[in-house]
C-alpha positions as CSV (number, residue, x, y, z in Angstrom):
1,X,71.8,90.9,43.9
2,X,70.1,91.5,47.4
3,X,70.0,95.2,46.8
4,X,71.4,98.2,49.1
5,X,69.7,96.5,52.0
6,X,70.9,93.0,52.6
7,X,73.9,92.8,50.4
8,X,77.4,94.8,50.1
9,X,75.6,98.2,49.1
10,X,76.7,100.5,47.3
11,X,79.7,101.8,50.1
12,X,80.2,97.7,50.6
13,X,79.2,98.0,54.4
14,X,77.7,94.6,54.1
15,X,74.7,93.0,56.8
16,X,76.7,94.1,59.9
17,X,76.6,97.5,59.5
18,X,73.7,98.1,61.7
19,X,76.2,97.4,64.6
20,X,77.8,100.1,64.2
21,X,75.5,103.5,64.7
22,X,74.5,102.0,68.2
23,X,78.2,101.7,69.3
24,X,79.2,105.2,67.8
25,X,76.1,106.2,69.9
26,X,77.8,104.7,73.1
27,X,80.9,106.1,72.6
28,X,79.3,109.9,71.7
29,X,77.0,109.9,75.1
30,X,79.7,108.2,77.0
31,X,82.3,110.9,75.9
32,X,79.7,113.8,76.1
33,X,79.0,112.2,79.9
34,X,82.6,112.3,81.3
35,X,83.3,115.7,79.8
36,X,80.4,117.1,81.4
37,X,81.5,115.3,84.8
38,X,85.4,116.5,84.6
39,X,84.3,120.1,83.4
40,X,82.2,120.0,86.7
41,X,84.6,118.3,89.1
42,X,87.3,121.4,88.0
43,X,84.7,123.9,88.4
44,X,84.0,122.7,92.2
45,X,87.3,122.1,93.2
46,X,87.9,125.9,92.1
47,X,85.2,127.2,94.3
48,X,86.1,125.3,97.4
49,X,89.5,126.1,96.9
50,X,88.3,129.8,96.3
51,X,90.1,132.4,94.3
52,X,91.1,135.8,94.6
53,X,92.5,138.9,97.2
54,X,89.3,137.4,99.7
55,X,90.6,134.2,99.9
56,X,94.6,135.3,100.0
57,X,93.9,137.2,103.0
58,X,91.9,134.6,104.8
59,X,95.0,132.2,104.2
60,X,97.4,135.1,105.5
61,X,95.1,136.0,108.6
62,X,95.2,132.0,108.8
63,X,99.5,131.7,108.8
64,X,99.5,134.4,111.4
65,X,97.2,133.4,113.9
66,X,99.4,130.6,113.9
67,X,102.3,132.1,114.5
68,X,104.0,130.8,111.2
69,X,104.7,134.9,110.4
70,X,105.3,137.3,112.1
71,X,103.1,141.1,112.9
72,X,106.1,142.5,110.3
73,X,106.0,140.0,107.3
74,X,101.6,139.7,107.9
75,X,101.6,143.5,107.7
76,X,103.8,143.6,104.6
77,X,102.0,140.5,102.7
78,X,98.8,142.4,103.7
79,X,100.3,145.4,101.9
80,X,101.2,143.6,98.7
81,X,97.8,142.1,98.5
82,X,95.6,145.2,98.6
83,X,97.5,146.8,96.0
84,X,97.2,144.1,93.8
């Protein structure tokens, strides 16, 4: 009787639908927004932390000059690390 715009319409949404696209558009940006934020909180914590033989050997030169190894087991590690 009202027509697609004030009454059930033809998928029987009814005069509330409205409310609806505005929350979906919440939930998208707000989901879009804390992906973006964890996808760039793991990409920092993996560059402080560093990665690869660079940062192995800075941890290994790090154990010896304080005296948790010894000049035997720091030369061996070192070993094991350049031929990786």
């Amino acid at each position: 009787m009202y027509g697609m715009w004030w009454g059930g319409g033809p998928w029987g949404w009814g005069p509330g639908w409205w409310l609806l696209g505005p929350l979906m558009m919440l939930v998208f940006w707000g989901a879009v927004i804390l992906l973006a934020v964890g996808f760039l909180r793991s990409r920092c914590a993996r560059r402080a932390h560093g990665s690869g033989p660079d940062s192995a050997m800075e941890i290994l030169r790090t154990r010896y000059a304080k005296g948790e190894i010894t000049r035997d087991e720091f030369e061996a590690m070192r070993r094991d690390l350049q031929e990786a």
